[in-house]
N, C-alpha and C positions, 0 to 999 in steps of 0.2 A: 340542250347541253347546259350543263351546269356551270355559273361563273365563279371564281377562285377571287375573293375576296381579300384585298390589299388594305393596307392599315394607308390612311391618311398620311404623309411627311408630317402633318404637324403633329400627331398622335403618335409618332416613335420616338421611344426613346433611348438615346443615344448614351450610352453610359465614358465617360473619359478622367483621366485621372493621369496625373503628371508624374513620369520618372522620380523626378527627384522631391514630391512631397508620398511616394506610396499609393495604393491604389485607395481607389473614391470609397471612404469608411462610410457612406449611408448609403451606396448601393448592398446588394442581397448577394451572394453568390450561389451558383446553379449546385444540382447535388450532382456527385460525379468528376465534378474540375476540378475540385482542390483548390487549395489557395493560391491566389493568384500569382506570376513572378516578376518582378521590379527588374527593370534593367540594370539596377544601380548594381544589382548583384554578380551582371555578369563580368570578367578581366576588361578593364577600360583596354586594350590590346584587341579584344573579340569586338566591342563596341564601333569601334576606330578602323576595323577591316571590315565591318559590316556597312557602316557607313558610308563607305571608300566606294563603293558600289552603284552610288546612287548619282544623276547627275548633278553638275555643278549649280542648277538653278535650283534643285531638291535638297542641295546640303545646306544650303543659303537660306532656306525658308524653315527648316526644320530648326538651326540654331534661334530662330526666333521665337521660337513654341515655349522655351520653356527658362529657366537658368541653368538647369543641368545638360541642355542640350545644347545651349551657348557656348560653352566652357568646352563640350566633346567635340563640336565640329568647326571647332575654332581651335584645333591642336595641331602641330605642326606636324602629327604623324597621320592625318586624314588627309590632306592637303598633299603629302608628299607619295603618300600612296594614288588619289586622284592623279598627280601629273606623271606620277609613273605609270597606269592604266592609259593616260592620255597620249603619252608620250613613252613607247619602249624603250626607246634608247638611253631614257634618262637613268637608266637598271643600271650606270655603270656609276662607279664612286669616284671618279674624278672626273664630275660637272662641273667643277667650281671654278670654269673658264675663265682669265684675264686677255681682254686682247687689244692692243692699240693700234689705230687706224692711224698713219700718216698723213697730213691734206697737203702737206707739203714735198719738194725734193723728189729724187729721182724712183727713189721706191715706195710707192703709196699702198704697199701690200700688207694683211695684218700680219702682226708679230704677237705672237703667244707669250704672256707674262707670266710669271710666277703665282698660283692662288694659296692663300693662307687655310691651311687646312684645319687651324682651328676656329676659323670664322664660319660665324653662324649666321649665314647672309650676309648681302652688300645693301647695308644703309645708305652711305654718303660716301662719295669720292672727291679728293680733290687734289689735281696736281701742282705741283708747286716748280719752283725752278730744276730741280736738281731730285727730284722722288716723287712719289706719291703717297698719300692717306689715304685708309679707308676704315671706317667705323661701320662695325657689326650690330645687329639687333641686341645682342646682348650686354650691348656696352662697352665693347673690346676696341682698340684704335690699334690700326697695323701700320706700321714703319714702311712702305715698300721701297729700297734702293736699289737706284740703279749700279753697275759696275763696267767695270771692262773685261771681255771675257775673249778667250782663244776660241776660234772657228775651226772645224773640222776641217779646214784645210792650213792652218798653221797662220790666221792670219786676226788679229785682232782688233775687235771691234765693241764699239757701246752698245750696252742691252738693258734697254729701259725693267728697273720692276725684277730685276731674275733673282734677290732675296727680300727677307723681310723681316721683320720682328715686333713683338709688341709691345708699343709706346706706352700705352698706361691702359687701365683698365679701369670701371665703373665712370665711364664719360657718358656725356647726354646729346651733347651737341660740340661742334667746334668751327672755326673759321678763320682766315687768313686774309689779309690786304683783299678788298673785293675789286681791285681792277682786274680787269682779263690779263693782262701781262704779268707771266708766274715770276714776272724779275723782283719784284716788288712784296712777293711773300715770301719775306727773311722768317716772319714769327710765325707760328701755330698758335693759338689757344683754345684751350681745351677747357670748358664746361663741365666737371665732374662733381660726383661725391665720393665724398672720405670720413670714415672714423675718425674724431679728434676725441683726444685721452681727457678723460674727467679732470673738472676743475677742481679746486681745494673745496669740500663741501658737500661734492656732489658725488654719488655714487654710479659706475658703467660712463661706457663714452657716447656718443651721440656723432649721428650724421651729418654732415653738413656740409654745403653748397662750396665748390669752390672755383677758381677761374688760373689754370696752369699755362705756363706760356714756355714753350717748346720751344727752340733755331730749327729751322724743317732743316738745315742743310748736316747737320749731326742729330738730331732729336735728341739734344740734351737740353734740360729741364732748367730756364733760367729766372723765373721769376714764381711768383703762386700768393694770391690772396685768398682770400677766407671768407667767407662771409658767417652772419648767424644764423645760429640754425634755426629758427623762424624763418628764414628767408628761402624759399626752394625756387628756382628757375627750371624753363625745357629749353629755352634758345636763347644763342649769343649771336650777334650782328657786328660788325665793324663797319665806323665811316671814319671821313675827317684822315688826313694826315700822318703821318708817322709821328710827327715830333705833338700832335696832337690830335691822338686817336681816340674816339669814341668810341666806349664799349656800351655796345647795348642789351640789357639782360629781360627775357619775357618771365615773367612768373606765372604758374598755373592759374592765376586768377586771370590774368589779362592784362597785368600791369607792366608798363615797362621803367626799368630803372635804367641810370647812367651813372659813368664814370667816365673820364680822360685819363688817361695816361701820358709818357712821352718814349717813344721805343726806342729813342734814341741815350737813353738812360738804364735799360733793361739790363745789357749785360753786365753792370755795375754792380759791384757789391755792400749792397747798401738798403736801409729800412726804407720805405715808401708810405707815406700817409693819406690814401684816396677817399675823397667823399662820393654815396652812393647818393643819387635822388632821384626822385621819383619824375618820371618824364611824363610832359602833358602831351598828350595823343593830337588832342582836337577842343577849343575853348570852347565853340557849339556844341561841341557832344561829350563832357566829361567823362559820363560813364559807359563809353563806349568799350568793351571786352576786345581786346587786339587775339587771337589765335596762332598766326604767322607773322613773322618779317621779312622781309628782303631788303636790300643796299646796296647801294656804290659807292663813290668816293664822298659824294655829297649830296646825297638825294637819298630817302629813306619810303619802304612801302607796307604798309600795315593790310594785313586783311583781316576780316572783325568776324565776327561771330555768324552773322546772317547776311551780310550783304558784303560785296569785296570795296573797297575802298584806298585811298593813293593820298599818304598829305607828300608831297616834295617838296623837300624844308634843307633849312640849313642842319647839319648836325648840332650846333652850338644855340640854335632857335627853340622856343617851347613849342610849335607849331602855328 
């Protein structure tokens, strides 16, 4: 009998060629196929339900092949169709559950809140005495307040969260007094950017960094500095005091700057002149890239770029 001769693995040739630069210009093509066709071509819609198919370890590996396929299986309508394949039930449009759990008192059963139907995900939560916040992926901060509301059976009670509205928009990060007792978060501040209007000179406005400070108990708007626009942050930390708060700002680069303030001065109507400076992380390791923050009243946590790391310092100390 005659053997059927197989080409060597090293001797095939494997022809590949990436979505998004077009197929391989020095391979040949066959007679008969025609020219080849790019996915680039087909509705990013067909692309995003094809790929919705595949499992979660297979969408994950593919957005690494290429730039154009980073950008497809990194959209948030592959992802939401996966958890809808995953999860039937999620078919319905009002998943955007809020529910708080009691640890305390005679009813420790959940109660169902109010969800902001124009939020686009839940980033950050945080309760404060008297409402709650919560910031969107998109940059949106929602109001949630509680009220007093009438019971189906005529008898009235508090209902944590049952409206809501939205506090400002284009914010990055925010944060409040970091002890656990929400008695002690009077203020919000908020981390955003904003267009500020061209100077004498200059033509169009430009975006720039700023730090807004909110009463969580009305979300009315009582303070707001500015920074330049050279200066971009992604997180804000608080330590230190009320009457001498530290604000701690991370910039994309890894650097952290500070300011003090006095909150007990805020609802005043009146100029304020803060100096920002540049905060020492660590005198052994100057050039260390900080990533993250965390904080409490008086103790500060960095985590760096490659390894996690902890200075616990005074707020008013350079470390």
């Amino acid at each position: 009998m005659g053997e059927k001769a197989v080409p060597s693995p090293s001797r095939r040739r494997v022809k590949r060629s990436c979505p998004s630069c077009g197929p391989d210009p020095g391979g040949e093509e066959k007679k008969g196929r025609g020219n080849p066709i790019s996915v680039q071509l087909f509705p990013p819609e067909l692309v995003e339900h094809i790929i919705s198919f595949l499992p979660v370890r297979d969408v994950v590996a593919l957005g690494q092949t290429c730039h154009y396929f980073h950008e497809v299986c990194d959209a948030e309508g592959v992802w939401r169709r996966i958890c809808r394949r995953l999860s039937p039930r999620l078919r319905e449009q009002d998943t955007k559950g809020l529910y708080f759990q009691a640890f305390g008192g005679r009813r420790r059963c959940l109660s169902k809140s109010v969800a902001p139907l124009l939020a686009h995900g839940y980033r950050r939560f945080l309760p404060t005495k008297d409402h709650v916040f919560i910031l969107d992926y998109t940059g949106t901060l929602f109001f949630l307040k509680n009220a007093l509301v009438s019971s189906t059976l005529g008898q009235i009670q508090w209902k944590r969260a049952c409206r809501y509205v939205v506090l400002c928009r284009g914010a990055k990060d925010f944060a409040s007094d970091p002890r656990c007792d929400t008695v002690y978060r009077k203020y919000l501040y908020v981390l955003a950017t904003r267009e500020q209007p061209a100077v004498v000179g200059t033509t169009g406005s430009r975006a720039c960094d700023c730090v807004e400070v909110y009463l969580q108990s009305s979300g009315q708007r009582v303070f707001k500095m500015t920074f330049h626009h050279s200066m971009s942050f992604k997180q804000i930390v608080l330590v230190g005091q009320e009457n001498q708060r530290a604000l701690l700002l991370l910039t994309e680069e890894g650097k952290i700057y500070s300011l003090v303030v006095n909150e007990t001065q805020l609802d005043q109507p009146r100029s304020y002149t803060v100096q920002l400076a540049l905060r020492k992380v660590s005198r052994c390791l100057p050039h260390l890239r900080v990533t993250h923050m965390a904080s409490n009243q008086s103790s500060t946590l960095y985590i760096t770029d490659t390894i996690l790391c902890s200075w616990l310092q005074s707020p008013w100390l350079g470390g």
